[in-house]
C-alpha positions as a Markdown table, in Angstrom:
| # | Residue | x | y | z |
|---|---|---|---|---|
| 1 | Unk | 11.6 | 8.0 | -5.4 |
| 2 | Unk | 10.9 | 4.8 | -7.6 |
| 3 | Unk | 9.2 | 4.7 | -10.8 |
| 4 | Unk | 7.5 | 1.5 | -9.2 |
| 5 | Unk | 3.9 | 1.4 | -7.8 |
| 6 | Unk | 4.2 | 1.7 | -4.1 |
| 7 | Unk | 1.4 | -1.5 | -4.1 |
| 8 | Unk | 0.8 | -4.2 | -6.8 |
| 9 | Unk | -2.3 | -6.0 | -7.0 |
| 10 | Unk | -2.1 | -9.6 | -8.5 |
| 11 | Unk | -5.4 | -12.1 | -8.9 |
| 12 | Unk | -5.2 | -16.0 | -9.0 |
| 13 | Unk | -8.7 | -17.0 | -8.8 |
| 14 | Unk | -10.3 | -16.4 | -5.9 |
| 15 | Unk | -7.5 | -14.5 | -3.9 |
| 16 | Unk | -6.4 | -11.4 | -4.7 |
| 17 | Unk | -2.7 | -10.4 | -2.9 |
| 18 | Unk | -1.6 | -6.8 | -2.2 |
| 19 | Unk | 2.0 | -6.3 | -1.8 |
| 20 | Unk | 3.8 | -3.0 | -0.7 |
| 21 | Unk | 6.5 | -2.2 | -2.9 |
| 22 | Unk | 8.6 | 0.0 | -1.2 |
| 23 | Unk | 11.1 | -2.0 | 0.0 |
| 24 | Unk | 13.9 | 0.7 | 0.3 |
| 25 | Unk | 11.8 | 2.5 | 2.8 |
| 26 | Unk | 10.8 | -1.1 | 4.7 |
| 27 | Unk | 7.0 | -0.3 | 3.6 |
| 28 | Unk | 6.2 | 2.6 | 5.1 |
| 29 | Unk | 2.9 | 4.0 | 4.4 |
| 30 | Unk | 3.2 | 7.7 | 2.9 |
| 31 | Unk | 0.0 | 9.0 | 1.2 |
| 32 | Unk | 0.4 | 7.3 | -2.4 |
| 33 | Unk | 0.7 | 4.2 | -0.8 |
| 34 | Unk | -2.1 | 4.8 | 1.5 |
| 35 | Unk | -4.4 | 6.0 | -1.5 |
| 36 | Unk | -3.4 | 2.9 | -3.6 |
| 37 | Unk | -4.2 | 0.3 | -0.9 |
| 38 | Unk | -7.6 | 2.5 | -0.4 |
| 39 | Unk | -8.2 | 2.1 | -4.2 |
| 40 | Unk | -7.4 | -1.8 | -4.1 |
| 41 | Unk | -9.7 | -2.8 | -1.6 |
| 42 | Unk | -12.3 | -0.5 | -2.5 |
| 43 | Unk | -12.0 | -2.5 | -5.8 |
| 44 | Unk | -11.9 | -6.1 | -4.3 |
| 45 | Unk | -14.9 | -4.5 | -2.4 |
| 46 | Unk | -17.1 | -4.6 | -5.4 |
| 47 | Unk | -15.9 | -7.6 | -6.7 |
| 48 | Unk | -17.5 | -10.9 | -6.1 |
| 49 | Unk | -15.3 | -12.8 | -7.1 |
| 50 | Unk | -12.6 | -12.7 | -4.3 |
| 51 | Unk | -13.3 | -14.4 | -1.7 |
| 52 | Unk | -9.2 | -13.6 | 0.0 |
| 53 | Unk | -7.1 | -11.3 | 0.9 |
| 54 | Unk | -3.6 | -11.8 | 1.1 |
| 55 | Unk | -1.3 | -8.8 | 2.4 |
| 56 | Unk | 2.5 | -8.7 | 2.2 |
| 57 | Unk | 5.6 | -6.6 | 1.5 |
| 58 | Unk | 8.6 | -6.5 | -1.0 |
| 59 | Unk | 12.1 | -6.5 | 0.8 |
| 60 | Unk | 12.6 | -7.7 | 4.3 |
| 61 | Unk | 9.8 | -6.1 | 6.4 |
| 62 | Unk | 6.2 | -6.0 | 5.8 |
| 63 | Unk | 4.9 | -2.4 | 6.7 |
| 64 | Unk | 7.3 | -0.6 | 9.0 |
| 65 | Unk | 4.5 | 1.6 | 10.3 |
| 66 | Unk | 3.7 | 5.8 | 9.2 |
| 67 | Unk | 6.0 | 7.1 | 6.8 |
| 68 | Unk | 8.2 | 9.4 | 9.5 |
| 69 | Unk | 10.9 | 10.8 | 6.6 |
| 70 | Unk | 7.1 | 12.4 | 4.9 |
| 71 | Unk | 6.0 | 13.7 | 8.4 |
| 72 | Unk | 9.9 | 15.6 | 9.1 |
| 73 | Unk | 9.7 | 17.1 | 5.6 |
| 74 | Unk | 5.8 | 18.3 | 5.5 |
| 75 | Unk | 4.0 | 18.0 | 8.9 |
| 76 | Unk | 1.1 | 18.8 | 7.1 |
| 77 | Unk | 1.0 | 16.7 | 4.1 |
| 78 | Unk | 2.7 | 14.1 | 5.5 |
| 79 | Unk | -0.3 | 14.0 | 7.8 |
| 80 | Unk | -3.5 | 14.6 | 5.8 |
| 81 | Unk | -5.1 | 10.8 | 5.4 |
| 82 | Unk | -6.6 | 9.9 | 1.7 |
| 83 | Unk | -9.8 | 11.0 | 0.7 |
């Protein structure tokens, strides 16, 4: 696992980008990255200021799709969405 956040949020003025950060697993959404992207637009939710969105990923894909590696080693966990 990385020490890096599994999404970084950057500003420049009026756009706000969100970019997944887990390249060595192509993207995939597991339930920290799923909580962070829930937190970020939540945030750009209540702020007035943006007025874009720009998603994109680190590495060579963008978001590969569900974490499956988090599904195979806890069906359960792996499969509970953020609250």
């Amino acid at each position: 696992m990385s020490d890096q956040p599994p999404l970084l949020v950057t500003r420049d003025g009026a756009i706000a980008t969100l970019q997944f950060n887990r390249p060595e697993a192509m993207n995939a959404l597991d339930l920290a990255t799923s909580e962070a992207l829930l937190a970020a637009l939540q945030g750009i939710a209540a702020d007035g200021g943006v007025r874009a969105v720009r998603l994109k990923g680190a590495g060579r894909a963008f978001v590969a799709g569900g974490d499956l590696a988090l599904l195979r080693a806890d069906p359960v966990q792996g499969a509970r969405t953020p609250s």
